[in-house]
C-alpha positions in Angstrom: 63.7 -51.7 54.3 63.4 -51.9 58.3 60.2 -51.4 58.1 59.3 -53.8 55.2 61.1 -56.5 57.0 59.2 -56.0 60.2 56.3 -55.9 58.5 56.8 -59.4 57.0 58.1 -60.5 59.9 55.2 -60.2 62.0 53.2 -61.9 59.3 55.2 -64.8 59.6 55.1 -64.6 62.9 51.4 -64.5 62.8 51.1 -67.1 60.3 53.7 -69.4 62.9 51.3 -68.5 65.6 48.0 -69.2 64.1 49.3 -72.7 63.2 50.1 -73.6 67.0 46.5 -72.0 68.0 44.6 -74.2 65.4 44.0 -71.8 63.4 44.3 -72.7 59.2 43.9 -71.7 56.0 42.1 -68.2 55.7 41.7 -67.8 59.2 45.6 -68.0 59.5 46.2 -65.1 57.0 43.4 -62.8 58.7 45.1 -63.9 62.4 48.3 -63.0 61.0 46.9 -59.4 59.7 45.8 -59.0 63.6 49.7 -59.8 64.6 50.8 -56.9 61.7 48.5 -54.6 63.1 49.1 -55.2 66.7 52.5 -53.3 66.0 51.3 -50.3 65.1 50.0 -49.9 69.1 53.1 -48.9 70.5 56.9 -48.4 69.2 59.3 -51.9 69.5 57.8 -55.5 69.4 56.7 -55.5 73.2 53.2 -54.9 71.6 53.5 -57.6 69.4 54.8 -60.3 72.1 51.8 -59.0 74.7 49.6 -59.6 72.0 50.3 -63.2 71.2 51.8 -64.2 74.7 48.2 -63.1 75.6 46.4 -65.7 72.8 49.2 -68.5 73.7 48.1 -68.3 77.2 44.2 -68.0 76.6 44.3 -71.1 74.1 46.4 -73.0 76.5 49.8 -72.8 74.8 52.7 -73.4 76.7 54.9 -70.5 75.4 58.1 -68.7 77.0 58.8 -64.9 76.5 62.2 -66.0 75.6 61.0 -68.9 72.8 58.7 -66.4 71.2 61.8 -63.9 70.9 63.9 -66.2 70.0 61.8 -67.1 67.2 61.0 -63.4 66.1 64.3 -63.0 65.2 64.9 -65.7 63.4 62.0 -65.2 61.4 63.5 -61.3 61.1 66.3 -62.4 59.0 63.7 -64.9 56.6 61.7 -61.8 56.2 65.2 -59.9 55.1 66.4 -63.1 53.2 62.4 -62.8 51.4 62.7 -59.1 50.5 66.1 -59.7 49.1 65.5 -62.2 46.9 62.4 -60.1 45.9 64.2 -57.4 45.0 
């Protein structure tokens, strides 16, 4: 389930995160694939948050370290709440 739930996390995430690049539509849902896989690099989410702390700052996004973890895991428990309901 951990895993599951991190797993739709990050695509949230990703999803969340292509919206406040400008990214839309199909584009969003392969971005948010990139976040997912971004996860795999290393174990814990510092992989994750270098990843898009490093497209925040490159598209000129004024993000905080302790926003985007914030966020994370928020989104954490509506990916939980999601595979729940699911189930």
């Amino acid at each position: 389930l951990e895993f599951k739930a991190t797993a739709r996390r990050n695509k949230l995430l990703g999803l969340w995160a292509a919206n406040l690049l400008g990214i839309h539509g199909a584009e969003a849902e392969a971005y948010a694939k990139t976040v997912v896989k971004a996860d795999f690099e290393k174990p814990g989410d510092q992989d994750v948050v270098d990843k898009l702390m490093a497209d925040f700052k490159e598209k000129g996004v004024d993000m905080s370290d302790h926003r985007l973890r914030k966020h994370m895991s928020e989104l954490m428990h509506a990916a939980i709440e999601q595979i729940k309901a699911e189930a």
